[in-house]
C-alpha positions in Angstrom: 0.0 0.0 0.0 1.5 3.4 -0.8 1.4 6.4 1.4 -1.0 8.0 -1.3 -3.5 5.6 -2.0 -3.5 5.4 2.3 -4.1 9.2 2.9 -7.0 9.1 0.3 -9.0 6.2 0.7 -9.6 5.7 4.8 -10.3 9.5 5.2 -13.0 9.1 2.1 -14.6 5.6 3.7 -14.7 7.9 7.1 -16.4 11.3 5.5 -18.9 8.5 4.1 -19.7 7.2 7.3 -20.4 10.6 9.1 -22.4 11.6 5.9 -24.5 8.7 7.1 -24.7 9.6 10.8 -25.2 12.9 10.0 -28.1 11.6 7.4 -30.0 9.5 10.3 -29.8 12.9 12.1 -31.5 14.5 9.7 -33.9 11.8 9.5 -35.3 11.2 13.1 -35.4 15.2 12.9 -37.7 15.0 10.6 -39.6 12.3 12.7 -39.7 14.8 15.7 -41.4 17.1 12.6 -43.7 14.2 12.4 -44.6 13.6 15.9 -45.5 17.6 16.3 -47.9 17.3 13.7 -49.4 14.3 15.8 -50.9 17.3 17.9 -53.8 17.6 15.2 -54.8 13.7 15.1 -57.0 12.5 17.5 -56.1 10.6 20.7 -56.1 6.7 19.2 -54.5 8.1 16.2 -51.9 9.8 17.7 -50.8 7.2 20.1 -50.8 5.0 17.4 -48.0 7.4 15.4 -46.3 7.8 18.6 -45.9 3.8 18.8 -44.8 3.7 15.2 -42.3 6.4 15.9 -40.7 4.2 18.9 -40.5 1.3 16.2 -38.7 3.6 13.8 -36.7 5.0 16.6 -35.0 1.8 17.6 -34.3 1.3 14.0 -32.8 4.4 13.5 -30.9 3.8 16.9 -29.3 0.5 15.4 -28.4 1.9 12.1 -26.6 4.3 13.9 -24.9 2.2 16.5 -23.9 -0.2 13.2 -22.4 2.6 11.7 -20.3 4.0 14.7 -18.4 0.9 15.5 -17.8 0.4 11.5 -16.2 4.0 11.6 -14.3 3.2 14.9 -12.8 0.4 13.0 -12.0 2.5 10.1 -10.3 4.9 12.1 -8.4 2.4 14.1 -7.1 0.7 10.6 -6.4 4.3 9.5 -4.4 5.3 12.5 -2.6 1.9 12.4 -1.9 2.7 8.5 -0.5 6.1 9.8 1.9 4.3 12.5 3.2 2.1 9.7 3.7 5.0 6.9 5.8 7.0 10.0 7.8 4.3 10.6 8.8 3.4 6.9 9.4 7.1 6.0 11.7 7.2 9.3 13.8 4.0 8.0 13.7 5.5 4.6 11.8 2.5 3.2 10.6 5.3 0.0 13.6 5.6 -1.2 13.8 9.5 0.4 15.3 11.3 3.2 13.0 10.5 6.7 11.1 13.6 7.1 8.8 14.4 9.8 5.4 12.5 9.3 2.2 15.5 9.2 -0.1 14.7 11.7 -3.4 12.4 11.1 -6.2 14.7 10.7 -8.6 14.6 13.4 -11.4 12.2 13.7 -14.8 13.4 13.1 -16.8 13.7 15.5 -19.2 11.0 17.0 -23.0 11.6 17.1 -24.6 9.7 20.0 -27.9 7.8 19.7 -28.8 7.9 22.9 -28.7 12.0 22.5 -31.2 11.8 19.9 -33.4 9.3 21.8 -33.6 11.8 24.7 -34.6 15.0 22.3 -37.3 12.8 20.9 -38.8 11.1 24.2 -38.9 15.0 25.2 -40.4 15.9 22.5 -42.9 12.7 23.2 -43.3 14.0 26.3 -44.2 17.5 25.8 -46.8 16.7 22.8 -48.8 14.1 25.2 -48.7 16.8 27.6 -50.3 19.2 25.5 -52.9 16.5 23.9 -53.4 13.4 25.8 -55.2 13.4 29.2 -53.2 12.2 31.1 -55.6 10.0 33.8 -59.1 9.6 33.9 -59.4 12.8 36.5 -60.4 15.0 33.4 -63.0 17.7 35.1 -64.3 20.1 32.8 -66.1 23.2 34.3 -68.1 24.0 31.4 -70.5 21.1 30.9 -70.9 19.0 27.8 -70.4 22.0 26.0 -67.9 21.5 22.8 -67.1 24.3 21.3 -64.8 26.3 24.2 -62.6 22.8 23.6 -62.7 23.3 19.7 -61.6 26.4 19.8 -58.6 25.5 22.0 -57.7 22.4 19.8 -57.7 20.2 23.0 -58.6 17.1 21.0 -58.9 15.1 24.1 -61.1 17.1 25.9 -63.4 17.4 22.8 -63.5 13.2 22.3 -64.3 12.8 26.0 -67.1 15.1 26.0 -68.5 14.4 22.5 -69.1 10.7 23.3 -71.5 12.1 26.0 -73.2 14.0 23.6 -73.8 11.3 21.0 -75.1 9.2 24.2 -78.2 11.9 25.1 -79.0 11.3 21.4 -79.1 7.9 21.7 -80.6 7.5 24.8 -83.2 9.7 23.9 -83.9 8.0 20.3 -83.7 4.5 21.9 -86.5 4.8 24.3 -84.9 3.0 27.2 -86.7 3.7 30.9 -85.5 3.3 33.9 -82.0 3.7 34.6 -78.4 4.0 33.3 -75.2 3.1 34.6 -71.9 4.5 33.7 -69.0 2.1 34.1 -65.7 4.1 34.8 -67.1 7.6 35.0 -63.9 9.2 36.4 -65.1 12.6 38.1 -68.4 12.0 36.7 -68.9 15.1 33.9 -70.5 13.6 31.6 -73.0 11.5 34.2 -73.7 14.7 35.6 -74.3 16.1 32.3 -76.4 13.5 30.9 -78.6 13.3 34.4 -78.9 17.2 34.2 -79.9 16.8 30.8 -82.4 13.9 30.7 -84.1 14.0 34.0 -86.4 11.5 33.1 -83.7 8.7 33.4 -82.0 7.5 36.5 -78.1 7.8 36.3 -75.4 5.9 38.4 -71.6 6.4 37.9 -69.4 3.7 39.1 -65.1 4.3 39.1 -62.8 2.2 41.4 -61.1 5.7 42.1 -62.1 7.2 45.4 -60.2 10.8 44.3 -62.1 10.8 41.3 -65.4 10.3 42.8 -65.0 12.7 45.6 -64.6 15.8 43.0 -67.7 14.4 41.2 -69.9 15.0 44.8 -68.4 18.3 44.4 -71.1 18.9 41.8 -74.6 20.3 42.0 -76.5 17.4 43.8 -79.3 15.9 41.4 -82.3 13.5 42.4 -81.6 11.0 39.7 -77.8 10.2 40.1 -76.0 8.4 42.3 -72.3 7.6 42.6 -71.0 4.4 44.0 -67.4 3.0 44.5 -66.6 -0.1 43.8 -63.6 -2.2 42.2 -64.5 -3.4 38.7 -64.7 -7.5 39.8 -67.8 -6.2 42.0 -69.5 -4.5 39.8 -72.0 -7.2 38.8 -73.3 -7.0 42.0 -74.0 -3.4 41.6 -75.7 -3.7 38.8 -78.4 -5.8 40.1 -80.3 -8.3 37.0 -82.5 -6.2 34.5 -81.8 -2.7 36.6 -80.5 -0.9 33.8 -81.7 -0.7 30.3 -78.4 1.3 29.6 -75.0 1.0 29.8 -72.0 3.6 29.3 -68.4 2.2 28.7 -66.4 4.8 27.4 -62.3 4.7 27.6 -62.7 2.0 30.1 -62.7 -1.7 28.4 -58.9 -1.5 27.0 -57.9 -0.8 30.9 -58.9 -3.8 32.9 -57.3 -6.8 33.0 -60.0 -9.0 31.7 -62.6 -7.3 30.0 -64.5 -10.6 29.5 -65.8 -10.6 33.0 -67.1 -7.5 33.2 -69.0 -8.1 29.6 -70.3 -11.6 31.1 -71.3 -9.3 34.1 -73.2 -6.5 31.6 -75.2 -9.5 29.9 -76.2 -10.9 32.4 -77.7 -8.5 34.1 -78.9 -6.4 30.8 -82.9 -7.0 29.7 -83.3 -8.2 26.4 -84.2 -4.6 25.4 -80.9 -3.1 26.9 -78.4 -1.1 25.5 -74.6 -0.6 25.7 -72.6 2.0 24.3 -69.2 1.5 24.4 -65.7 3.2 22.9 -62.6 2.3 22.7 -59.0 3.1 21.1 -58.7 0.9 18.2 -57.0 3.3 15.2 -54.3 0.1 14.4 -54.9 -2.5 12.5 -53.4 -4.9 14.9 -54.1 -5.1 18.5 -51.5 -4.5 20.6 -50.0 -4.0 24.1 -49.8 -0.2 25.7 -48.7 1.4 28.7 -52.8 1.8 30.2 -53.6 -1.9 29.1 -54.2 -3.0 25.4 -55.5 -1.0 22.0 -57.7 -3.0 20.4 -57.7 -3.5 15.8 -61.3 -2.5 14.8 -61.5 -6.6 14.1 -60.5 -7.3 17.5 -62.7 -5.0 19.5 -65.7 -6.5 17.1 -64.4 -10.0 17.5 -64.9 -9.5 21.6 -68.5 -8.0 21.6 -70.1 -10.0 19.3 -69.1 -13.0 21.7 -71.4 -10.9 24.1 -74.3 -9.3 21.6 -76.4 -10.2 18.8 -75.4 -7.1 17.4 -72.9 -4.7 17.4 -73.5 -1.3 15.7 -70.2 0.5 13.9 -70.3 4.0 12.3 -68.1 2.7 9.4 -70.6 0.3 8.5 -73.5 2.7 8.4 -75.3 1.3 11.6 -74.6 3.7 14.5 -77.4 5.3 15.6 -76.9 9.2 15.7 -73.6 8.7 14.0 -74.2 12.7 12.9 -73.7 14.2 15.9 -69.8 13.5 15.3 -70.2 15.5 11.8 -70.1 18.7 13.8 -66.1 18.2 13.8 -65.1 17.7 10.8 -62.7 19.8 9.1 -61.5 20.5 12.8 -58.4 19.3 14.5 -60.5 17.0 16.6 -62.0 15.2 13.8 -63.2 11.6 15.2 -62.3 8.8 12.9 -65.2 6.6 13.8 -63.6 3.4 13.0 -65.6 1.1 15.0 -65.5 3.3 17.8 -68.0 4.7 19.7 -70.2 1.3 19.2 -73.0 -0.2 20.5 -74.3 -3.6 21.8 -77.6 -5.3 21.1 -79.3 -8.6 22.0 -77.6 -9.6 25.6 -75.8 -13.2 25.1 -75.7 -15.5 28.1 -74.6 -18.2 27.4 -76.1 -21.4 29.4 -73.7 -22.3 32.6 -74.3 -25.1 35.1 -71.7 -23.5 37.1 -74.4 -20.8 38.0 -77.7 -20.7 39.6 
């Protein structure tokens, strides 16, 4: 190997590999770009993108690890080519007078994946701060009402409260009596709403969270709602057989640990007649496993309430009652995607069991 063809080549293969780095750079840069636009998509949606981000994160994070031991290499072979070229000109092994060998340029320098990791998990951060509720103690002081939420782009806010409103409508169009349970109702807005709303109906708000409850007895008393605690494997017994002809389960299902139960508990207590409206997050086409519990594919979450109903009502398949009253957002950040989500269970199934009395 000459001393020219040694100074030209291992600098070159080491300017390629930083070009690299410094092209993954630019890359997950552009994926923070990505994640910030994730502020307009609604809440299933954007945890979906964030998920997909990670995925593409820990690629990018490889790629880059790959590449800095490859150029670690290079620049060992390089400064070992260097020793050897100072030691031949000193022995005069080129046929010239030893000369003092220049100095290896410096190496470039490194780029650290687990730098970028932390400016994106900020950047996670600080968007899910801004437009995911965080817990289930959302407490809104204006109501059901929408459009102060619109205006403010809190697409949380306005999916939480919206899924109330489309239950009035339904409740109202369905013709159910009696009363109305609300599994999981947090700090109890939109079962105060609702009960404030349609005082005909009897409302009940159930949450295993004692903090949560107590801010929802901080609202104005009403005669037809009651709050009760109670952890989610007792529930059945507080729902007492054919008591309620309606039954909320919004944000709740994709929490607990075995959904099944509690949907064995809601049949068999539901009349024939009854009614549940339920949503969940499922924006990904395959099911998987999330910090909160699980987010259901659109199959999956059908899959597990047809074991339970006759019939379960979509929007994306035209079925969903009062499906309009989510056409009020579109063209607006908080645009719901209705993909089998709010939805709605018909036709109790209880299956026969010897196992019960």
């Amino acid at each position: 190997m000459t001393r020219d063809v040694t100074e030209e080549t291992l600098p070159a293969w080491a300017e390629r590999l930083v070009d690299q780095l410094e092209a993954q750079c630019r890359s997950l840069d552009g994926l923070l770009d990505l994640l910030r636009s994730g502020r307009e998509q609604d809440r299933e949606e954007f945890r979906a993108t964030v998920a997909s981000l990670a995925d593409e994160l820990r690629e990018r994070e490889a790629q880059v690890e790959r590449l800095r031991r490859e150029l670690h290499a290079k620049e060992q072979a390089y400064q070992n080519v260097q020793a050897q070229l100072v030691q031949a000109e000193a022995t005069g092994a080129f046929g010239r007078p030893a000369a003092a060998a220049p100095a290896p340029p410096a190496p470039p320098a490194a780029v650290r994946p687990g730098a970028l990791r932390r400016r994106l998990q900020r950047a996670v951060r600080k968007a899910l701060g801004r437009t995911i509720l965080r817990s289930n103690h959302f407490d809104p002081a204006r109501g059901l009402g929408l459009e102060p939420w619109i205006r403010a782009g809190n697409v949380g806010a306005v999916h939480r409260l919206i899924r109330y409103v489309w239950a009035q409508e339904v409740l109202v169009e369905s013709g159910i009596s009696g009363a109305v349970v609300d599994l999981g109702c947090g700090t109890g807005y939109g079962t105060h709403g609702l009960a404030r709303r349609l005082p005909g109906l009897r409302f009940v708000g159930v949450d295993t969270d004692p903090s949560a409850l107590a801010r929802a007895r901080t609202r104005e008393p009403l005669p037809n709602l009651e709050l009760r605690l109670a952890e989610p494997p007792r529930w059945p017994g507080l729902l007492g057989e054919g008591a309620f002809g309606g039954v909320l389960c919004f944000d709740l299902l994709h929490r607990i640990d075995h959904p099944e139960l509690l949907l064995e508990a809601v049949v068999r207590t539901m009349p024939p007649g009854g009614w549940f409206l339920a949503s969940a997050p499922c924006a990904s086409d395959e099911p998987r496993r999330v910090p909160e519990g699980v987010h259901y594919s659109a199959a999956s979450l059908h899959d597990l309430l047809s074991r339970y109903f006759r019939k379960v009502l979509t929007p994306d398949a035209g079925t969903l009652p009062q499906r309009g009253v989510f056409d009020r957002l579109r063209g607006t950040r908080a645009e719901y995607l209705l993909r089998a989500n709010p939805v709605i269970g018909q036709g109790p199934i209880v299956p026969a069991n010897p196992y019960r009395p």
